[in-house]
N, CA, C, O and CB atoms as a CASP TS submission, in Angstrom:
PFRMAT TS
TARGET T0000
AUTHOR 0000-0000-0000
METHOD Language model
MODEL 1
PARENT N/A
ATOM      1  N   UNK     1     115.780  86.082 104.781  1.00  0.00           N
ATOM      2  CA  UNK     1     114.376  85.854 105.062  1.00  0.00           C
ATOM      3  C   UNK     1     114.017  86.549 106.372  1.00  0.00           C
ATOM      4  O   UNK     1     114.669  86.549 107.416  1.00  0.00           O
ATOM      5  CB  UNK     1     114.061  84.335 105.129  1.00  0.00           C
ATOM      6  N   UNK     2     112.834  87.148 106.107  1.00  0.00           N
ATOM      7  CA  UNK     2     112.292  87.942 107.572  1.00  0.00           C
ATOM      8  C   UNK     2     111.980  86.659 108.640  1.00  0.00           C
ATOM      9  O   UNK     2     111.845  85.461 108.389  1.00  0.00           O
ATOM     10  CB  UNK     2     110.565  89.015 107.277  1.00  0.00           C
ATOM     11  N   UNK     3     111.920  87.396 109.942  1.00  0.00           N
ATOM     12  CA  UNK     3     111.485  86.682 111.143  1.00  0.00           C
ATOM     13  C   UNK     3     109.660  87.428 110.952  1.00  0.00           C
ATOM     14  O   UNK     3     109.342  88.258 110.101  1.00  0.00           O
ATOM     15  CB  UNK     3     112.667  87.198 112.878  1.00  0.00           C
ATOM     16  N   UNK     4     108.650  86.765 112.103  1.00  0.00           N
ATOM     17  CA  UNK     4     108.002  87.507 112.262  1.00  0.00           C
ATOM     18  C   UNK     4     107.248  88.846 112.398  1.00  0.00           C
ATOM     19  O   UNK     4     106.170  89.302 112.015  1.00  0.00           O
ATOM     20  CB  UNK     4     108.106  87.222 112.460  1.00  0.00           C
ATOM     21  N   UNK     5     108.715  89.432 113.394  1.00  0.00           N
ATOM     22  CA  UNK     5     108.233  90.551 114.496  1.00  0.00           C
ATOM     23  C   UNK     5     109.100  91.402 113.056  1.00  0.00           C
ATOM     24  O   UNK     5     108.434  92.393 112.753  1.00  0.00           O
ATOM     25  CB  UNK     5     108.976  90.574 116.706  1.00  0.00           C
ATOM     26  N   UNK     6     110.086  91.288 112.347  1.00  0.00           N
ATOM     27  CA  UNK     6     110.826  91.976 111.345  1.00  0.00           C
ATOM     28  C   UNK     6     109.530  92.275 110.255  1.00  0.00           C
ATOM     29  O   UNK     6     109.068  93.373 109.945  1.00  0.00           O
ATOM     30  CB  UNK     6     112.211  90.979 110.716  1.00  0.00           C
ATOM     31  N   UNK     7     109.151  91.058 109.833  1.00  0.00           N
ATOM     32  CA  UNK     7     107.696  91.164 109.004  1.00  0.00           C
ATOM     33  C   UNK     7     106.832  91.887 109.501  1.00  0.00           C
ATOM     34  O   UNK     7     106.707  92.867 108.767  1.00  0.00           O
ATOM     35  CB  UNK     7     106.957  89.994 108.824  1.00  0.00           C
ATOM     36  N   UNK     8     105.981  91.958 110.581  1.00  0.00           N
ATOM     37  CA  UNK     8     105.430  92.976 111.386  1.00  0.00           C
ATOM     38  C   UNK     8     105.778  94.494 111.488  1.00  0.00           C
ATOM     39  O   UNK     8     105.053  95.467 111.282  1.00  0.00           O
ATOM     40  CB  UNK     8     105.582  92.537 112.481  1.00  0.00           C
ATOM     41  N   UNK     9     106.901  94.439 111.810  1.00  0.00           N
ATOM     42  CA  UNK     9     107.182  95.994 111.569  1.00  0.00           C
ATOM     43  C   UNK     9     107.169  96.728 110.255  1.00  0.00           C
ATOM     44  O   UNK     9     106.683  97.847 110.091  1.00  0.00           O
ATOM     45  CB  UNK     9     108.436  96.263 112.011  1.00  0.00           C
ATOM     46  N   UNK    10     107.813  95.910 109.236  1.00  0.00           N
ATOM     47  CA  UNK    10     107.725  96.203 108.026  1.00  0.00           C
ATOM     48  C   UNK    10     106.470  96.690 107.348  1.00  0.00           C
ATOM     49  O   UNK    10     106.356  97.609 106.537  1.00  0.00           O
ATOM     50  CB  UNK    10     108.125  95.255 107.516  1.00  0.00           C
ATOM     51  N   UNK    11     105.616  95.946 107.808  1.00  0.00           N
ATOM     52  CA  UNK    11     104.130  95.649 107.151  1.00  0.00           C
ATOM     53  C   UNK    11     103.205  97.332 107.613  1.00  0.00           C
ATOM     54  O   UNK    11     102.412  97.934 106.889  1.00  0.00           O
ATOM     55  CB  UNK    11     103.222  93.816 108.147  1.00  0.00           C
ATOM     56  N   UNK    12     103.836  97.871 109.549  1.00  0.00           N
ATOM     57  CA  UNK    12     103.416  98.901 109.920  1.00  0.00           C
ATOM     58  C   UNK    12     104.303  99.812 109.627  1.00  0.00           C
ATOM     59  O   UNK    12     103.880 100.950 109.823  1.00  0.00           O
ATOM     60  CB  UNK    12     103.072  98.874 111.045  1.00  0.00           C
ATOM     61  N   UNK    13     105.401  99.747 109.221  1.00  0.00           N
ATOM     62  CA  UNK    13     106.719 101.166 108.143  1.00  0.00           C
ATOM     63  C   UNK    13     105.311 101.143 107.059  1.00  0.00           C
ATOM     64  O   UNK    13     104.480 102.050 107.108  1.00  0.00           O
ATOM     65  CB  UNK    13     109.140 100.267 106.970  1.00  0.00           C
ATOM     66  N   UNK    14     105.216 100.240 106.310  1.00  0.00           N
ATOM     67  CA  UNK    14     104.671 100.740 104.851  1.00  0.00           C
ATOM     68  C   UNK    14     103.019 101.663 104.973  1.00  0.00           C
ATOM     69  O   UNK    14     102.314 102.006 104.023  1.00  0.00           O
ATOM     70  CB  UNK    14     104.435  99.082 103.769  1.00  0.00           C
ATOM     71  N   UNK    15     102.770 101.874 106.385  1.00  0.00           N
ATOM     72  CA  UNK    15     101.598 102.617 106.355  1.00  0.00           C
ATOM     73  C   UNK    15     102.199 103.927 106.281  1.00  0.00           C
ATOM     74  O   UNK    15     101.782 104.806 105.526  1.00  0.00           O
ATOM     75  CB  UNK    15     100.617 102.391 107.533  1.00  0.00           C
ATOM     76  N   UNK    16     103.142 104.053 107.036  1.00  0.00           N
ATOM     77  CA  UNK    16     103.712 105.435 107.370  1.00  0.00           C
ATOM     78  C   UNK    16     105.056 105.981 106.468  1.00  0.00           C
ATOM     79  O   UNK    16     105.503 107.037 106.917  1.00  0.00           O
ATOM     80  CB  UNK    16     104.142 105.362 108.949  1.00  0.00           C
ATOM     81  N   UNK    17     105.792 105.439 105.253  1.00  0.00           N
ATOM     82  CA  UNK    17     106.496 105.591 104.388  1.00  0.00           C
ATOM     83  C   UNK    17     107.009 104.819 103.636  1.00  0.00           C
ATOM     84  O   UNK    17     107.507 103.738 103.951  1.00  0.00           O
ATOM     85  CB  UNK    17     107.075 106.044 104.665  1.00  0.00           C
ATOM     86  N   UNK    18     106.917 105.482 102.121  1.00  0.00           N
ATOM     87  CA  UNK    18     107.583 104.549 101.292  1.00  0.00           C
ATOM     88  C   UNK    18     108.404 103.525 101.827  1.00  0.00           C
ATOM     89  O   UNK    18     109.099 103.781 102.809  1.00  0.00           O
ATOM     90  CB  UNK    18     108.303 105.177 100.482  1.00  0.00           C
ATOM     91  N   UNK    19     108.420 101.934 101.098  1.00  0.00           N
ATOM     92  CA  UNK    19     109.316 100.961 101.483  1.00  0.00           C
ATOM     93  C   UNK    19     110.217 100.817 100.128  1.00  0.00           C
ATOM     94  O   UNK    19     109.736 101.113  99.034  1.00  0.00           O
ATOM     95  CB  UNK    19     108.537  99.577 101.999  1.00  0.00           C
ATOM     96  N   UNK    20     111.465 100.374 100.261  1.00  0.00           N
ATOM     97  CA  UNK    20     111.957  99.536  99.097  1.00  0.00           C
ATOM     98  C   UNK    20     111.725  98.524  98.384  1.00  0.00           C
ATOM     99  O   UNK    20     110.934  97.696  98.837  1.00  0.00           O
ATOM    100  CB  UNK    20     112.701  99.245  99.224  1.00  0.00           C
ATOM    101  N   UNK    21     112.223  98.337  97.318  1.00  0.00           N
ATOM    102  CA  UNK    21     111.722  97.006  96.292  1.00  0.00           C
ATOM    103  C   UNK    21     112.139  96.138  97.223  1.00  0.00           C
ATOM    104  O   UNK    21     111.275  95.292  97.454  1.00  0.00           O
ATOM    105  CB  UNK    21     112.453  96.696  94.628  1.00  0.00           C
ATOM    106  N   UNK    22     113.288  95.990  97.956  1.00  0.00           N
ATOM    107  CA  UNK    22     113.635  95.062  98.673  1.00  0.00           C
ATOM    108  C   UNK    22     113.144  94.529  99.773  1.00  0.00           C
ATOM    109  O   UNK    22     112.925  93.341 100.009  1.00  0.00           O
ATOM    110  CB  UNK    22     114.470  95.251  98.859  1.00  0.00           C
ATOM    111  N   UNK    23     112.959  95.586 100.530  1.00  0.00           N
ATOM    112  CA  UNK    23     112.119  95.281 101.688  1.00  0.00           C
ATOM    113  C   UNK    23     110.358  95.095 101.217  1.00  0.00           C
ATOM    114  O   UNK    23     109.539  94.830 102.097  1.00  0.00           O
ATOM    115  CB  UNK    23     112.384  96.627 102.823  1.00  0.00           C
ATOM    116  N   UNK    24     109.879  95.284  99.613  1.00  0.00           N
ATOM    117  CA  UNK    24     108.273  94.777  99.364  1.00  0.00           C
ATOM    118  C   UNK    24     108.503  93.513  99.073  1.00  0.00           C
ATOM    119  O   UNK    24     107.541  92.766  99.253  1.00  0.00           O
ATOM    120  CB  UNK    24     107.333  95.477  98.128  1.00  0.00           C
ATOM    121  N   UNK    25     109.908  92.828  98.507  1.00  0.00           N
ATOM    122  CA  UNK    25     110.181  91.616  98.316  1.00  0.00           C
ATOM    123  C   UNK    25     110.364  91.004  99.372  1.00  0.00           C
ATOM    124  O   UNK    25     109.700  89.975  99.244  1.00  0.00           O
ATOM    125  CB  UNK    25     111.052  91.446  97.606  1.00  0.00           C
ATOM    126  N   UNK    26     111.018  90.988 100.672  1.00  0.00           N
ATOM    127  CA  UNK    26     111.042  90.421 101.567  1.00  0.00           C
ATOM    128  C   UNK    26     109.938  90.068 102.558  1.00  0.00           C
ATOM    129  O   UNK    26     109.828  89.030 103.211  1.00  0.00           O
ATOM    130  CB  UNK    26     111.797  90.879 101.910  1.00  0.00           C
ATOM    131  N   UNK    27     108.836  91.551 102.533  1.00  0.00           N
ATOM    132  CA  UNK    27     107.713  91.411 103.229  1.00  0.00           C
ATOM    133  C   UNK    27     106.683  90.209 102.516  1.00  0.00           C
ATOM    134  O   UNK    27     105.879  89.603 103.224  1.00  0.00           O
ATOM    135  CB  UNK    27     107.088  92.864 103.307  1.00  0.00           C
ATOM    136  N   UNK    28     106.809  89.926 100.968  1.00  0.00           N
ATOM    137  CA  UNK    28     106.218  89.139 100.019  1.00  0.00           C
ATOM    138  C   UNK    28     106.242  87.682 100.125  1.00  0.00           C
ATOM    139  O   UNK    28     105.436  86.790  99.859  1.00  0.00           O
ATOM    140  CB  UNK    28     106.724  89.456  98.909  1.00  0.00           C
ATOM    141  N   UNK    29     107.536  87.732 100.642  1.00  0.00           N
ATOM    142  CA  UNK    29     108.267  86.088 100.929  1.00  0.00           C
ATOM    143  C   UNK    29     107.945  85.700 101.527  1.00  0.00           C
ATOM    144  O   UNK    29     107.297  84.679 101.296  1.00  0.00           O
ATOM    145  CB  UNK    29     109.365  85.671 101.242  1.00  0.00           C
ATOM    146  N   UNK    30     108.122  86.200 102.890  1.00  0.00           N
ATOM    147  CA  UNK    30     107.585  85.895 103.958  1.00  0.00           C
ATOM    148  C   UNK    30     105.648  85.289 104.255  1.00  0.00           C
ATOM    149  O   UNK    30     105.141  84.307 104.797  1.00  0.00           O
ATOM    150  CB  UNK    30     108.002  87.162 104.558  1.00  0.00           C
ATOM    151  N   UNK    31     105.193  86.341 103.651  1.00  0.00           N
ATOM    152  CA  UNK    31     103.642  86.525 103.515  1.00  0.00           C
ATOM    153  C   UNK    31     102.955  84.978 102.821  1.00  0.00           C
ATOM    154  O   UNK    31     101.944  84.327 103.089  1.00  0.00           O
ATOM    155  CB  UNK    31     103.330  88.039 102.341  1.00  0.00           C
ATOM    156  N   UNK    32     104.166  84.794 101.737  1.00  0.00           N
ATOM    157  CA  UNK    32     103.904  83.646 101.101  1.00  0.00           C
ATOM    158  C   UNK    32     103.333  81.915 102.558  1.00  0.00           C
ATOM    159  O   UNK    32     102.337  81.196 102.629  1.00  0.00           O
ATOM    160  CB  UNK    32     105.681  83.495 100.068  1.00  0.00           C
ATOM    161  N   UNK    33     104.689  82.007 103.412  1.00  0.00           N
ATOM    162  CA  UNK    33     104.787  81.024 104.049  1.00  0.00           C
ATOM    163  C   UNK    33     104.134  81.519 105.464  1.00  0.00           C
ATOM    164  O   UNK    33     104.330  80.787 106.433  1.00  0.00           O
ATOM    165  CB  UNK    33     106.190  80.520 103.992  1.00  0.00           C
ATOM    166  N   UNK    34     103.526  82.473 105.610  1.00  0.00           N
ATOM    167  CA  UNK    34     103.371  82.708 107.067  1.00  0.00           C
ATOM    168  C   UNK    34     101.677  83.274 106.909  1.00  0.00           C
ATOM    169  O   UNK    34     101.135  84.055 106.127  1.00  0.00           O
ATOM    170  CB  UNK    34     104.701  83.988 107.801  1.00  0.00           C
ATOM    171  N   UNK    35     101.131  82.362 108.192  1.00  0.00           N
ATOM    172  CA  UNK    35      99.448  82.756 107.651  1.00  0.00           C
ATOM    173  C   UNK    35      99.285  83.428 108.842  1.00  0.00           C
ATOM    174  O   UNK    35      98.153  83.900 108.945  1.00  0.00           O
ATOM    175  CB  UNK    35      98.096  81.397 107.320  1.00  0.00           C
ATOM    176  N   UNK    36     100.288  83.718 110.136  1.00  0.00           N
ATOM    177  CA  UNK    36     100.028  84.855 111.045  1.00  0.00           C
ATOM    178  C   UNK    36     100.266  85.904 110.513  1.00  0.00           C
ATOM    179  O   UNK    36      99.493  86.862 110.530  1.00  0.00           O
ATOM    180  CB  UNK    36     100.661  84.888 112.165  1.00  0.00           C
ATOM    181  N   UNK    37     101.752  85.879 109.767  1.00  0.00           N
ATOM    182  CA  UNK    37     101.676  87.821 109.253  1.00  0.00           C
ATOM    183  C   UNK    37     100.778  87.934 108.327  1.00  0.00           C
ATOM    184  O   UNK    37     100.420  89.101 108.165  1.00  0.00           O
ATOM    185  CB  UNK    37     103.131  88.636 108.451  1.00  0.00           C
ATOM    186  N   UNK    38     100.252  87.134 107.624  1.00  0.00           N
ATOM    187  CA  UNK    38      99.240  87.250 106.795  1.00  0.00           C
ATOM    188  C   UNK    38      97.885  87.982 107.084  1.00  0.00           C
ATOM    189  O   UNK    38      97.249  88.822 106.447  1.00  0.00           O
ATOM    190  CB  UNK    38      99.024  86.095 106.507  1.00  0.00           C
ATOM    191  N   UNK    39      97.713  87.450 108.094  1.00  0.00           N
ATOM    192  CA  UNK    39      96.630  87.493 108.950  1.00  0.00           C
ATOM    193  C   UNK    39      96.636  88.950 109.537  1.00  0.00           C
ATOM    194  O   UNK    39      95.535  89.453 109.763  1.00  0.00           O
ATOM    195  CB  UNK    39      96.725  86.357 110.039  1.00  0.00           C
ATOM    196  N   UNK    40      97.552  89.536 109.753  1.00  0.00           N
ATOM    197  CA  UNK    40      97.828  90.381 110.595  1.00  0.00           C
ATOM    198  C   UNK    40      98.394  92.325 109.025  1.00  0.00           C
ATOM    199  O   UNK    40      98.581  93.539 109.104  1.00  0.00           O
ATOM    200  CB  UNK    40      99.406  89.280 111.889  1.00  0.00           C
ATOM    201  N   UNK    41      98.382  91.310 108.049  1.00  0.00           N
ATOM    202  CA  UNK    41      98.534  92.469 106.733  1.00  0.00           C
ATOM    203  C   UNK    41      96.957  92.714 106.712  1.00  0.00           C
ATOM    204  O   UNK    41      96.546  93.873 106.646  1.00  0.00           O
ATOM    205  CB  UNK    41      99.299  91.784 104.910  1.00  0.00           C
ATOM    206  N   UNK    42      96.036  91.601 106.770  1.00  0.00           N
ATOM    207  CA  UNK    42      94.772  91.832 106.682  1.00  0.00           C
ATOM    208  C   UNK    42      94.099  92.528 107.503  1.00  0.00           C
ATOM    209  O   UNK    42      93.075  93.087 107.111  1.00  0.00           O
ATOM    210  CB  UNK    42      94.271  90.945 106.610  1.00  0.00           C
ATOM    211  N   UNK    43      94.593  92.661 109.015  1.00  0.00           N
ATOM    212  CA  UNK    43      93.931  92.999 110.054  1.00  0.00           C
ATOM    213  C   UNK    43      94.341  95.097 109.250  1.00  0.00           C
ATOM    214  O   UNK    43      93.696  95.959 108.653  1.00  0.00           O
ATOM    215  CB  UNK    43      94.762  92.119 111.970  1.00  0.00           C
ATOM    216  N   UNK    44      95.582  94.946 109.722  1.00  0.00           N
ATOM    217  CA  UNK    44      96.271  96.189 109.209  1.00  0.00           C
ATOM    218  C   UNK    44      95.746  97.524 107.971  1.00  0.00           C
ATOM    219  O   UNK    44      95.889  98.746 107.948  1.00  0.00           O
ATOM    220  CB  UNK    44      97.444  95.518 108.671  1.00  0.00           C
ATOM    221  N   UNK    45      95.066  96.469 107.000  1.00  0.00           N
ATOM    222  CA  UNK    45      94.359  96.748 105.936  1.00  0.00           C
ATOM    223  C   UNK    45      92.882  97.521 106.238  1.00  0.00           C
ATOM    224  O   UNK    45      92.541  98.696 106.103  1.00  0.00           O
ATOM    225  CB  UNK    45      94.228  95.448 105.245  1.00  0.00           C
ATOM    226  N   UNK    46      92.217  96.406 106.675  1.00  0.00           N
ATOM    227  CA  UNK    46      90.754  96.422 107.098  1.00  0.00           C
ATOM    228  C   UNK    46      90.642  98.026 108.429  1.00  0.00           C
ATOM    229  O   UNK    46      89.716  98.834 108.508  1.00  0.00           O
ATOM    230  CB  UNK    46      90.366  94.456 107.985  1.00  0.00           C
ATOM    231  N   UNK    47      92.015  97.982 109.324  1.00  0.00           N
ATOM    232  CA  UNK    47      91.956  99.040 110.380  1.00  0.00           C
ATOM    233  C   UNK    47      92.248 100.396 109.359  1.00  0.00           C
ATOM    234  O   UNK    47      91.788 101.487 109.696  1.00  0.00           O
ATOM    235  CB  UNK    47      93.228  98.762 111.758  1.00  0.00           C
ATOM    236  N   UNK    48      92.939 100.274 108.255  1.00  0.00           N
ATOM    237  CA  UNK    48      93.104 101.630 107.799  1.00  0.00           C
ATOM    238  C   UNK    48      92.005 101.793 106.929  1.00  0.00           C
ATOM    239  O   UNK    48      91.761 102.974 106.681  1.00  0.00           O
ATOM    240  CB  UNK    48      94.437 101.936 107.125  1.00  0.00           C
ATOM    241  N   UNK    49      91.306 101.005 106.420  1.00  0.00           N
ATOM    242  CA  UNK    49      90.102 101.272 105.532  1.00  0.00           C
ATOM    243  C   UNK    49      88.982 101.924 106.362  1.00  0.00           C
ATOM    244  O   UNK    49      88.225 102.671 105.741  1.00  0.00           O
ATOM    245  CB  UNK    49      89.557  99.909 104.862  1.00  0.00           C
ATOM    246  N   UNK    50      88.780 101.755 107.619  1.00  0.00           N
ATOM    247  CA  UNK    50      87.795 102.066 108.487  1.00  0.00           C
ATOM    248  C   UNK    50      88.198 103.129 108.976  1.00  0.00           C
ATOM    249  O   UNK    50      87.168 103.723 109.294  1.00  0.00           O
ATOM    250  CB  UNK    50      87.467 101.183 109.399  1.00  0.00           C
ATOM    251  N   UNK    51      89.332 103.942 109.320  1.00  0.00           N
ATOM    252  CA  UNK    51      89.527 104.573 109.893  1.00  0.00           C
ATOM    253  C   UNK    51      89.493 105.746 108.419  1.00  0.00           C
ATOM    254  O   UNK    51      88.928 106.836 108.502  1.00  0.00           O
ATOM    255  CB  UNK    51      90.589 104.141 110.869  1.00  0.00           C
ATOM    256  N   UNK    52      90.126 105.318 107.268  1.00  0.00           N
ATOM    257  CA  UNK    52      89.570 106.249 106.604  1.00  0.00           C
ATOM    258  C   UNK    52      88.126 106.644 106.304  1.00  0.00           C
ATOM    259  O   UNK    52      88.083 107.723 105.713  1.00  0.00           O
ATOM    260  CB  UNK    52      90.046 106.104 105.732  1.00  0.00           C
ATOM    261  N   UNK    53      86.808 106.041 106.555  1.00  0.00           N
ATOM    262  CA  UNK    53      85.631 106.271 106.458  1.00  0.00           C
ATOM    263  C   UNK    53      84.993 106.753 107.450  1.00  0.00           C
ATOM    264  O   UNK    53      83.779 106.955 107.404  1.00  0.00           O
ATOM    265  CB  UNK    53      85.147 105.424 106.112  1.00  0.00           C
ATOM    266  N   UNK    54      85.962 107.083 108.812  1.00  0.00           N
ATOM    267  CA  UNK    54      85.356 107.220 109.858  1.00  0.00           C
ATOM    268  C   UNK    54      85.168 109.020 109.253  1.00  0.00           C
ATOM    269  O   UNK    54      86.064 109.621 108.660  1.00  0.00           O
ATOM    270  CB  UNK    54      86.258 106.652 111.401  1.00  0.00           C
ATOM    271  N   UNK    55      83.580 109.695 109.644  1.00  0.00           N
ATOM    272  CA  UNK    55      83.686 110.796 109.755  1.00  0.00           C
ATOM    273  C   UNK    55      84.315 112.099 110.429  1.00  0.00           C
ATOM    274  O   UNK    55      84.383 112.115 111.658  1.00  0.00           O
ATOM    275  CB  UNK    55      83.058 110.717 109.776  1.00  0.00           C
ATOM    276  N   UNK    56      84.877 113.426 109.542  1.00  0.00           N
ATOM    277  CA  UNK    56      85.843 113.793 110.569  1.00  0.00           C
ATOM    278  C   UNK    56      84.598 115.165 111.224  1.00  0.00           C
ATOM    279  O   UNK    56      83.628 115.799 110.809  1.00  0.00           O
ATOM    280  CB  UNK    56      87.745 114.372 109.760  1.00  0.00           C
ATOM    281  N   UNK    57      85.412 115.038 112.433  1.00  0.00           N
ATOM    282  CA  UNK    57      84.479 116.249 113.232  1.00  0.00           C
ATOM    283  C   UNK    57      85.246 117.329 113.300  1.00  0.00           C
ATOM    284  O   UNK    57      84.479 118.254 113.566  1.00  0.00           O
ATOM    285  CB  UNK    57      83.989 115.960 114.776  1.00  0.00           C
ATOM    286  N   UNK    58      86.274 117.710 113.213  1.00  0.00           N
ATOM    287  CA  UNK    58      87.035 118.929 112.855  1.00  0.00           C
ATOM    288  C   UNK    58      86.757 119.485 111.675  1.00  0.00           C
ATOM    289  O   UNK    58      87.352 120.501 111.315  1.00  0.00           O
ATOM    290  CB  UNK    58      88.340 118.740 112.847  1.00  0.00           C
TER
END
């Protein structure tokens, strides 16, 4: 079972490269019982959705 800060990192790996079945299962488990990393997949979510809509000036 993940700790927090293990869940956390995990959650910011999967922006930047493929994860394993194992490690989407572990991040899952966790997510189940924990309403900070939860909280914090959502934050994660919502920052990359915005940043993809932001217009580019280049």
């Amino acid at each position: 079972m993940l700790n927090c800060k293990q869940s956390s990192e995990l959650l910011s790996q999967a922006l930047d490269r493929p994860i394993t079945f194992r490690e989407r299962l572990a991040i899952r488990l966790h997510l189940l019982i924990c309403d900070g990393c939860r909280n914090f997949d959502k934050q994660l979510t919502f920052i990359r959705k915005a940043a993809r809509e932001l217009p580019r000036k280049f």
